[in-house]
C-alpha positions in Angstrom: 18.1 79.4 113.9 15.1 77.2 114.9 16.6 73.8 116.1 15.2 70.7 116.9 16.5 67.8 118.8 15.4 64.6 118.9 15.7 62.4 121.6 16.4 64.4 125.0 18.4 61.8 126.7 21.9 62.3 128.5 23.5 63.3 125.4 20.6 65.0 123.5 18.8 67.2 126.4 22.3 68.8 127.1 22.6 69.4 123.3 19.8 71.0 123.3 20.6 73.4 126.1 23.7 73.9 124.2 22.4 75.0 121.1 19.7 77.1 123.1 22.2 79.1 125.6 23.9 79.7 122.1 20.7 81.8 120.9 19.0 79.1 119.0 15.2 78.8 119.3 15.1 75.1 120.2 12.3 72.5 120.4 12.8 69.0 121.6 11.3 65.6 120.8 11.2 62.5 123.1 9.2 59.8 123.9 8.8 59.9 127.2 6.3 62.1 129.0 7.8 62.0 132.3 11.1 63.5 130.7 9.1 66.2 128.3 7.5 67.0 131.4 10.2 68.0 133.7 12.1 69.8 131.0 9.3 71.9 130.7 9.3 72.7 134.6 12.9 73.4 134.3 14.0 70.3 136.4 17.0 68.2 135.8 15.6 64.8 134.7 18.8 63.2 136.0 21.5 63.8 137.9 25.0 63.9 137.9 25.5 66.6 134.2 27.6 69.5 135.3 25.3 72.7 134.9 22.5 71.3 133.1 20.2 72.3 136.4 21.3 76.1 136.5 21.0 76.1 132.8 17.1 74.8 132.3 16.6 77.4 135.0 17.6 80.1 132.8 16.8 78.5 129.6 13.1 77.2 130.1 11.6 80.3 131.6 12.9 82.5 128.9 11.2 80.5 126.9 14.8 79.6 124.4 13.9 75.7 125.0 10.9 73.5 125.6 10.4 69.8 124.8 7.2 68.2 123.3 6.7 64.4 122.4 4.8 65.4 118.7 7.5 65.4 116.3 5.0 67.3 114.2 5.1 70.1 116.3 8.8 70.2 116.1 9.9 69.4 112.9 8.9 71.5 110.4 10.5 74.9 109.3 13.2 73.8 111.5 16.4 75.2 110.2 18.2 71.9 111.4 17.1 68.4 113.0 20.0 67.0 115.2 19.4 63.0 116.2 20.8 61.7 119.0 18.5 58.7 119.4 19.9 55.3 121.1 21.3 52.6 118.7 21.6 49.2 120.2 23.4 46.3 119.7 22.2 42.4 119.5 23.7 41.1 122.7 23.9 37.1 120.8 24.3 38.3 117.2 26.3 41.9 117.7 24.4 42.9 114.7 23.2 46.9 115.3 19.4 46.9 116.3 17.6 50.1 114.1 14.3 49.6 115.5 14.5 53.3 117.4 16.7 55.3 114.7 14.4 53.9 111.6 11.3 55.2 114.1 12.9 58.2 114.8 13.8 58.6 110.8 10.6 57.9 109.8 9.0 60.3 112.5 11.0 63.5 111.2 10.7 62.2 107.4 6.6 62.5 107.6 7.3 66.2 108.6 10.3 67.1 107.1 10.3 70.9 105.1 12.4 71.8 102.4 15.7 73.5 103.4 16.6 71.9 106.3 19.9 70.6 107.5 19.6 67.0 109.4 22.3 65.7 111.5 23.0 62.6 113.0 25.0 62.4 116.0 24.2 58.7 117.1 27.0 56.8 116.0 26.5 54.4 112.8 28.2 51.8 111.2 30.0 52.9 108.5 27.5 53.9 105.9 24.6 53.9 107.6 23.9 57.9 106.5 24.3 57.4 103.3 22.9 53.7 102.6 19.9 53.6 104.7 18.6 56.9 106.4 19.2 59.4 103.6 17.1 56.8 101.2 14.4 56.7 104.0 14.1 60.4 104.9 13.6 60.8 100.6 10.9 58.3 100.2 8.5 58.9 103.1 9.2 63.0 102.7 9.5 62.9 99.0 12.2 65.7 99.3 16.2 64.9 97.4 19.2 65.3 99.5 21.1 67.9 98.8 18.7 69.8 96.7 15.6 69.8 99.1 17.7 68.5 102.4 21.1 68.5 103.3 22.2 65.2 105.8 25.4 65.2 108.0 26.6 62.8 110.1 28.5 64.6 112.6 29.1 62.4 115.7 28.8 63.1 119.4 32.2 63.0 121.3 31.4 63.4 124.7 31.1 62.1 128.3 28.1 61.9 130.0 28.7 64.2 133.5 30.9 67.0 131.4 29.4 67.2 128.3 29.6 71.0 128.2 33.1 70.9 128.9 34.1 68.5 126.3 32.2 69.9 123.3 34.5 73.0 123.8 37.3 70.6 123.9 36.4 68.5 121.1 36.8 69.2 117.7 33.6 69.1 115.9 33.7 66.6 113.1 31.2 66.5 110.0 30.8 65.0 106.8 28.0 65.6 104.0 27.3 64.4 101.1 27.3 67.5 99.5 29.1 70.9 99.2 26.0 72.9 100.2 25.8 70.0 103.0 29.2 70.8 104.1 28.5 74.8 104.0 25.4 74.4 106.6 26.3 71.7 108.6 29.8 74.2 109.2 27.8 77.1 109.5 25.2 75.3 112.0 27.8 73.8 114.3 30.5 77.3 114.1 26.7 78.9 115.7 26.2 76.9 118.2 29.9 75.5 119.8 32.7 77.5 121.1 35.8 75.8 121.3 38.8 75.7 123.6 42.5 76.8 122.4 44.2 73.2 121.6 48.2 73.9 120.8 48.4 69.9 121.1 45.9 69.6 117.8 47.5 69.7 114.4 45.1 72.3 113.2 43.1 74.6 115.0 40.0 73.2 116.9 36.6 73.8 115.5 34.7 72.1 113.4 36.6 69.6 110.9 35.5 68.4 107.8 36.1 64.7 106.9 35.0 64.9 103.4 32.3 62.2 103.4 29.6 60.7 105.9 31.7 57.7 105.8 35.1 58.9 106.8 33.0 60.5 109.5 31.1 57.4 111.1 34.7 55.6 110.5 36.4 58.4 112.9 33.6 57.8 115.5 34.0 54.2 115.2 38.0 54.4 115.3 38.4 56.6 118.2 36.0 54.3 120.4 37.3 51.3 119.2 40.8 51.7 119.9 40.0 52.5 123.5 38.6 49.3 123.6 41.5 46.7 121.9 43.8 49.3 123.7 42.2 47.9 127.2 42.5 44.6 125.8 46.2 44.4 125.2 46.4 45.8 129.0 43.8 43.0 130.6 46.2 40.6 128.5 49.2 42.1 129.9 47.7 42.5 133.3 46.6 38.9 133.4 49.7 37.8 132.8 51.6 39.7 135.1 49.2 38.5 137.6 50.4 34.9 137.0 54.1 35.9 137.1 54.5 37.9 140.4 54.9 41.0 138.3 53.2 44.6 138.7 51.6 45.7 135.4 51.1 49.3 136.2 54.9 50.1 137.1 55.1 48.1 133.7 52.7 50.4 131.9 54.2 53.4 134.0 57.2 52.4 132.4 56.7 51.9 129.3 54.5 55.0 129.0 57.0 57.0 129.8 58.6 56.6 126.6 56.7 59.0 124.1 55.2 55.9 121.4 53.7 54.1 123.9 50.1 55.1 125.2 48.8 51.9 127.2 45.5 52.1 129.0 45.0 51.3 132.6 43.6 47.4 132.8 40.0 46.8 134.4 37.6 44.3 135.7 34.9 45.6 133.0 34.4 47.9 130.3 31.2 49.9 130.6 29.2 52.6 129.1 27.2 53.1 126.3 30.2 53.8 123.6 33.5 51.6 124.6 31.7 48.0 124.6 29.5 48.6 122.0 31.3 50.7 119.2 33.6 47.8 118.6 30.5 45.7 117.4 28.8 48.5 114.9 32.3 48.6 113.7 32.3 44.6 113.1 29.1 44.8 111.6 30.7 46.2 108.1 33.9 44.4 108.4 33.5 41.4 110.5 37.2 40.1 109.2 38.8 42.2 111.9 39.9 39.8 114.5 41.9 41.9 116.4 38.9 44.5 117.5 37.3 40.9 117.8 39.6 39.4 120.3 40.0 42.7 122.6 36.1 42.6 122.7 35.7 39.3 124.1 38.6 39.3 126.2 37.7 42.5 128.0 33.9 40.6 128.3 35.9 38.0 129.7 37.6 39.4 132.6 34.5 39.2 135.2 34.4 35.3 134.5 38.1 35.4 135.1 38.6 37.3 138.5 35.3 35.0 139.8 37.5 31.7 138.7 40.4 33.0 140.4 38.4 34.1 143.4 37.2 29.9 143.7 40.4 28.8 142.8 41.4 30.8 146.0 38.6 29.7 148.5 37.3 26.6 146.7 33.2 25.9 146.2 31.5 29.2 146.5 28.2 27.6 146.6 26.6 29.5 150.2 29.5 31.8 150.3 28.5 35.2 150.9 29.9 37.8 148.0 30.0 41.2 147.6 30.6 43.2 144.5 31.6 47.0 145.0 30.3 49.2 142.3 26.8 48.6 140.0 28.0 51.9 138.2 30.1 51.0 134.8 32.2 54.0 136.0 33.4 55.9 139.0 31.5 59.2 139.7 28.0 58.5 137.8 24.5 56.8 138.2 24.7 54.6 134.9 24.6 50.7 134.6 25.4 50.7 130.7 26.9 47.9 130.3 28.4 47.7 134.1 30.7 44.7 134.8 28.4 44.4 137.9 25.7 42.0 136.1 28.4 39.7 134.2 31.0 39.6 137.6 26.9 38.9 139.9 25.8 36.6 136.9 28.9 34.4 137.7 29.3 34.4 141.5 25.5 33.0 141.2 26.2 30.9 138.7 28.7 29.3 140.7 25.9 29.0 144.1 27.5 32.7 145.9 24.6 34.4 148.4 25.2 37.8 146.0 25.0 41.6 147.1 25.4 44.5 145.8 27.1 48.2 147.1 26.8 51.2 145.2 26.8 55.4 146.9 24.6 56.3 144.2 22.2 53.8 144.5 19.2 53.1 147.2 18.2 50.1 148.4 15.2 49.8 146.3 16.7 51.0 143.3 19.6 48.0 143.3 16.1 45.8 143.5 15.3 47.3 140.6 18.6 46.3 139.2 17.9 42.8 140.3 20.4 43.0 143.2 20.3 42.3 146.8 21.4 45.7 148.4 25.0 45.5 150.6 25.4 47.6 153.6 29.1 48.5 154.5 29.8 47.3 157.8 27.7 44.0 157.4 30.1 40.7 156.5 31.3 38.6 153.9 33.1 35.6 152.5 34.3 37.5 149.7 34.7 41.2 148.2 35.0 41.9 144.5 35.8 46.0 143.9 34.3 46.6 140.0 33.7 50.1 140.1 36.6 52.8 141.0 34.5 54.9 143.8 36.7 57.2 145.5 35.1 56.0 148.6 36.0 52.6 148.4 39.4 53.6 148.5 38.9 54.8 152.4 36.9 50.6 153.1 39.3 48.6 155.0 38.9 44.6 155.7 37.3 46.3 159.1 34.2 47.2 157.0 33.3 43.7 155.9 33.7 41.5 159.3 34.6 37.9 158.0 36.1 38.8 154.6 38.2 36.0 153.7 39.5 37.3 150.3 39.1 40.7 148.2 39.4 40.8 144.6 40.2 44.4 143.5 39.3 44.9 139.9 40.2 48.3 139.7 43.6 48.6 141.7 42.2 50.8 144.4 42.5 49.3 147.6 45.7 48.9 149.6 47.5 46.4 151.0 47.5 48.6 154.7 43.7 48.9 154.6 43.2 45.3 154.5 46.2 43.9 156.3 45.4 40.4 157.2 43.3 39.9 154.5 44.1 38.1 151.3 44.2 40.3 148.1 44.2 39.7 144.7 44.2 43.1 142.5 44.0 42.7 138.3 47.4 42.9 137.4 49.2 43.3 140.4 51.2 39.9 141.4 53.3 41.1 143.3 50.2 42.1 145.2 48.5 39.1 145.4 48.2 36.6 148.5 47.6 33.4 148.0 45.2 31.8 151.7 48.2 29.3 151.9 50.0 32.0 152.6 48.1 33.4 155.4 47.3 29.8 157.0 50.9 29.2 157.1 
């Protein structure tokens, strides 16, 4: 099959390796130069995806993949057009922002062939597919879905650093609007995606049909958001167990133990591209569900929380030096989406803190870039905020920041023997937390 991809991000480039190591002939689009460029040297445009590297290497030379920034080249007599283009979210209205997908859309419409199965795996509010892109794609190509094209939506369901590893896990999940549609988009996918034996799954794993575009997007959208008010009930639980001298996590330990009960582990910030903003697209077609509403602004909340607690602690921050531990939204990659780092820097400034910023995975000049003033481990500090899980800063100690009068660990990873002397506060944790009364006395 000849396959094209468009968009060649962290999602879409290893997608397209995918579909290529699987014997497609694949072609894909992006905007950016700099990234069609390496791809076509067979270099890893970023780091961090599990055998991405040694697969361009193979892949490239042998001429199965190449990338190209002319949809026109790409596009037609393509057996199948896979989207994984960005959608963004209005950070003041939460209303979705289209701008790139209806570019995209219209890019692939204007060179769209007869016969051709297209497949978006960005996720969509709940009838997007149907209601806006299919209606697009048939005026600018002048081709009918389902008789001249066939559109699935069929959602990516992976994480960025094992992608290969979780689309065997994963079932595949489609929905067309047709029968024919269903036929290729299975057919398509059963090509390209081997799957792992899941005895847990109720069926076996492969690809799954939903039935409709809509129950589709809704799966995407469900899976994501429940992640999301699931972290929200913890981060209430967890703030007030802090208040009450009681250890959430034996709680949730606990609880969890008991085969109905699946609560998440509470956090200072939740990042990434999916988990903070899937709740929103989902509250753009039924803004009347508060509860996905609440969870959303309480998890946005916790930053602004942890920094009141922090003053309520050592009193006016304004000239205190403060560190925050982590500009990564999650332990193990080099990805900002959405990182609790800018709200958790926004308010220690806000409130007159000298702010800097610590990450393994980031240089110096590339935290400038961020807007940060770069942290070096063994220089000191008033105060020490941990917002991203880094093994390594499991191994700091209250050694490594000469001065430190309080640390604020929004991720539970420290210990109490590491920092001996040193008043800690972790999320959730009151029996953990020492109050500077407590030392003076």
């Amino acid at each position: 099959m000849k396959t094209a991809v468009v968009a060649l991000g962290k999602i879409g480039l290893p997608l397209a390796v995918q579909f290529a190591d699987a014997g497609h002939e694949v072609i894909g689009v992006d905007v950016s130069e700099r990234q069609v460029e390496l791809i076509n040297r067979a270099e890893e445009p970023f780091p961090g995806e599990a055998h991405l590297a040694e697969k361009l290497a193979e892949l490239v030379p042998a001429g199965r993949l190449r990338a190209t920034t002319d949809y026109a080249e790409a596009i037609p007599g393509a057996d199948a057009v896979v989207i994984v283009v960005p959608l963004f979210v209005d950070d003041a209205t939460w209303e979705p922002d289209f701008a790139w997908m209806d570019g995209a859309t219209r890019s692939l419409a204007e060179h769209l062939t007869p016969g051709t199965l297209v497949s978006y795996e960005t996720t969509l509010p709940v009838g997007t597919l149907r209601g806006r892109f299919v209606p697009m794609i048939e005026e600018i190509s002048g081709l009918k879905e389902s008789e001249d094209f066939f559109a699935v939506f069929s959602p990516e369901r992976v994480l960025t650093g094992r992608v290969f590893e979780d689309l065997r896990k994963y079932p595949k999940l489609i929905g067309a609007i047709s029968e024919e549609g269903t036929r290729r988009a299975r057919e398509f996918y059963e090509s390209a995606l081997t799957f792992d034996e899941r005895p847990d799954l109720p069926r076996p794993n492969g690809v799954w049909d939903l039935g409709s575009p809509e129950a589709s997007e809704l799966a995407k959208l469900a899976e994501t958001t429940y992640r999301d008010v699931n972290i929200g009930l913890a981060n209430e639980f967890a703030l007030y167990a802090q208040d009450n001298g009681i250890d959430v996590y034996k709680v949730i330990e606990a609880s969890n133990s008991q085969p109905y009960s699946h609560i998440h582990q509470p956090g200072i910030a939740v990042g990434g591209h999916c988990i903070p903003v899937y709740p929103r697209l989902y509250l753009s077609t039924d803004p009347q569900a508060e509860t996905v509403r609440t969870a959303r602004v309480l998890n946005a909340s916790v930053p602004a929380r942890l920094v009141e607690r922090a003053a309520g602690l050592l009193g006016d921050l304004t000239g205190l030096k403060a560190v925050v531990l982590g500009a990564a939204y999650r332990a193990g990659v080099k990805e900002t989406a959405f990182s609790g780092v800018f709200p958790t820097v926004e308010e220690l400034t806000k409130r007159g803190a000298e702010v800097t910023v610590h990450d393994p995975f980031y240089s110096d000049e590339e935290l400038a870039g961020l807007g940060f003033a770069a942290h070096h481990i063994g220089e000191g500090a008033d105060l020490v905020i941990v917002q991203t899980n880094h093994p390594e800063y499991r191994e700091l100690s209250s050694a490594d920041v000469p001065g430190v009068r309080l640390l604020i660990d929004g991720r539970n990873i420290t210990t109490a023997e590491k920092w001996a002397g040193t008043p800690r506060l972790v999320l959730g944790d009151g029996s953990a937390s020492t109050h500077l009364a407590d030392q003076d006395a």
